[in-house]
C-alpha positions as CSV (number, residue, x, y, z in Angstrom):
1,X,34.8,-0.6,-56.0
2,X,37.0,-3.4,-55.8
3,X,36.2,-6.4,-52.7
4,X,39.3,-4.6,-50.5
5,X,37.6,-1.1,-50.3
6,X,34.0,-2.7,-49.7
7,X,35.3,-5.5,-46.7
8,X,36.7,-2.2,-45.3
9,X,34.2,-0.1,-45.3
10,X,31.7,-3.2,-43.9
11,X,34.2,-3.6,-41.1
12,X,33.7,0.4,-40.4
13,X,30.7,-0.2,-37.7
14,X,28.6,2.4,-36.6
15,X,27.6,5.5,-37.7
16,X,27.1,8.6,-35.2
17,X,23.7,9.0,-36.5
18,X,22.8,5.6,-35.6
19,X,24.5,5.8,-32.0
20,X,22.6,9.1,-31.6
21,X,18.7,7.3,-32.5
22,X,20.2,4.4,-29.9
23,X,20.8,7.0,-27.1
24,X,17.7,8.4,-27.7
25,X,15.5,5.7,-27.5
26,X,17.1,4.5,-24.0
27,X,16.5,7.9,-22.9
28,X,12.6,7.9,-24.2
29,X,12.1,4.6,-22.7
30,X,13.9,5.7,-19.1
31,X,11.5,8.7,-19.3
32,X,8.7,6.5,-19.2
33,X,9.7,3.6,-16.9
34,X,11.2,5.6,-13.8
35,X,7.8,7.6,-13.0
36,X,6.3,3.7,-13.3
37,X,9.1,2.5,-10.9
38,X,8.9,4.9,-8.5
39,X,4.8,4.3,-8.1
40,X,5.6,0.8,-7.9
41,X,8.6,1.1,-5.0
42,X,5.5,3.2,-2.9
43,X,2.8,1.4,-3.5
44,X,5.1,-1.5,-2.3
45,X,6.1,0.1,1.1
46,X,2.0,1.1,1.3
47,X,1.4,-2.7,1.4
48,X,3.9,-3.6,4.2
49,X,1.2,-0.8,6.0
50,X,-1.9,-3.3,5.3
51,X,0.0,-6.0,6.0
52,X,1.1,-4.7,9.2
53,X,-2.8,-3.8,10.2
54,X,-3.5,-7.8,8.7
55,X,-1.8,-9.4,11.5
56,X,-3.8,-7.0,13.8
57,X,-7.1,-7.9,12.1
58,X,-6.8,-11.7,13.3
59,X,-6.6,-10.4,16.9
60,X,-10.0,-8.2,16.6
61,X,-11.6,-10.7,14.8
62,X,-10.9,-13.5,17.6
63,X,-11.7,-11.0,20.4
64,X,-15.3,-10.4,18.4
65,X,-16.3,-14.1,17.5
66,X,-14.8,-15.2,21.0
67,X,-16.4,-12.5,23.4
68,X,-18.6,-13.7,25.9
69,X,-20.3,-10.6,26.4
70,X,-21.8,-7.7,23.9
71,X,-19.6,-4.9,25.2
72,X,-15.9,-5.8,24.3
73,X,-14.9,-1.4,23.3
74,X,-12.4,-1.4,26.2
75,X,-10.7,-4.7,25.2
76,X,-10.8,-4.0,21.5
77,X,-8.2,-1.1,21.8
78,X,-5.4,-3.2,23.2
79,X,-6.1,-6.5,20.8
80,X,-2.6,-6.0,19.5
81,X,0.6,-4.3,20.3
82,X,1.9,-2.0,18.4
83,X,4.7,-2.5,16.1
84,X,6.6,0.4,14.3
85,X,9.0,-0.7,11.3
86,X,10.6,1.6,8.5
87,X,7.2,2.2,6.7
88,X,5.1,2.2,10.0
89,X,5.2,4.8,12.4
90,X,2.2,3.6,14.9
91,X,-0.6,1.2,14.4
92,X,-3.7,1.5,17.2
93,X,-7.3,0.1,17.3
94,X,-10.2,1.8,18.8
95,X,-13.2,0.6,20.7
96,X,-14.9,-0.6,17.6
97,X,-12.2,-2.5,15.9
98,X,-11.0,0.0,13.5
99,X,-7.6,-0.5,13.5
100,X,-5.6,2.3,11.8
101,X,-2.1,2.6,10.8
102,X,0.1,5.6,10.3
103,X,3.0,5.0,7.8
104,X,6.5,7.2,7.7
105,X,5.6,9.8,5.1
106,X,9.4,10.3,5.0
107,X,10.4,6.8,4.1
108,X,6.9,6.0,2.4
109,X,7.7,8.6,-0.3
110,X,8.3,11.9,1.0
111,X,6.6,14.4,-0.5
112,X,4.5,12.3,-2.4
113,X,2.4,11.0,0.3
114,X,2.7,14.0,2.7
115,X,0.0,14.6,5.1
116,X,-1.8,11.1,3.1
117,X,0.0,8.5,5.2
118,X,-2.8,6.7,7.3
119,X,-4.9,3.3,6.2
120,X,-7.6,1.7,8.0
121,X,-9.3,-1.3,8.2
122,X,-13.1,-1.2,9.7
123,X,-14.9,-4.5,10.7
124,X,-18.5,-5.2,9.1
125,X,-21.4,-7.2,10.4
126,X,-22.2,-7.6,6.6
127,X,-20.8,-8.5,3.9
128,X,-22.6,-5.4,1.9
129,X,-20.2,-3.3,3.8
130,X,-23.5,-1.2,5.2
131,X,-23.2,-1.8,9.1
132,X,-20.1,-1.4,10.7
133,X,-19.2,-3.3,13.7
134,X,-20.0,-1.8,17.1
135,X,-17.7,-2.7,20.0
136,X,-20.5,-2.0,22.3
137,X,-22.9,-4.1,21.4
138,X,-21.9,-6.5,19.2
139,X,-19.4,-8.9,21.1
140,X,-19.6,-12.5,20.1
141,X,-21.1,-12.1,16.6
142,X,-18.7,-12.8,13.6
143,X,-16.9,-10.2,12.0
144,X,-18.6,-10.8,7.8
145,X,-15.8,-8.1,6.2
146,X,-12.9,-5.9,6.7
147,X,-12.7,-2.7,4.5
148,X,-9.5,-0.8,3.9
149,X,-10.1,3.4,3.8
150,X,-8.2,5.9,3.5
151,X,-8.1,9.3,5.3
152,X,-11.5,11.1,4.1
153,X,-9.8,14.6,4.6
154,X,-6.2,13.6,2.9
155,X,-6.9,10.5,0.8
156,X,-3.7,8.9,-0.5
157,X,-4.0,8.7,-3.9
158,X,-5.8,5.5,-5.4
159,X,-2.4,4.7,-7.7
160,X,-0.6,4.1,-4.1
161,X,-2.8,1.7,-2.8
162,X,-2.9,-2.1,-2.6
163,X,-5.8,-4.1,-4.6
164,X,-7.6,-5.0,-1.5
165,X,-8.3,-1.5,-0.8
166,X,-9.7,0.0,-4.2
């Protein structure tokens, strides 16, 4: 071989074997990453849920540490107002403080959280999380922590869900 034939053939660029291992190693790592992405878009619009009950939190909590009486139950469910936004069909609080939201199961993530779209957040006397807060009977005492559940008969799945409420 003389230096014209090998500057040609250096100048040649690709083979299609080599374009071929490319391709396929975009479309390995696309095969893993979507199914990642599309957890990650969810679990994103299942926060602006908790978020949307945090704001509502504040409001119970005040109403419980400010109360001048023991039975606040028919105050508690109007503490806040409900707001619905793209993820949020309807947020509501009962007479103990439990303040639940409902997401949009269509824009949440369709059929992927299906009949699973509802979060709560319950008030507790204790910080062990053993005694929940009573609207009845326990106006004026200080709310010690807020736990996030899911619905016990259609739990949305764990992967969906913020940190605060693993």
């Amino acid at each position: 071989m003389n230096r014209r034939s090998i500057a040609r053939r250096a100048q040649a660029g690709f083979t299609l074997i080599e374009l071929m291992i490319v391709v396929a190693i975009i479309g390995i790592l696309a095969a893993v990453a979507l199914p990642a992405y599309q957890d990650y878009t969810v679990r994103a619009k299942v926060s602006e849920m908790v978020l949307a009950a945090s704001s509502c939190r504040t409001s119970v909590t005040e109403m419980y540490q400010s109360a001048s009486q023991a039975d606040i139950s028919a105050s508690l469910p109007n503490a806040c107002s409900t707001t619905a936004s793209k993820y949020v069909k309807k947020l509501a609080v009962d007479a103990n403080g439990v303040i639940t939201v409902q997401g949009d199961a269509a824009t949440l993530g369709g059929s992927v959280v299906a009949n699973k779209d509802s979060i709560s957040l319950t008030p507790y006397i204790d910080a062990a999380q053993a005694t929940a807060m009573d609207g009845t009977k326990d106006g004026g005492k200080v709310i010690a922590a807020w736990k996030c559940l899911t619905d016990a008969t259609n739990p949305l799945d764990n992967r969906y869900l913020p940190g605060s409420c693993k």
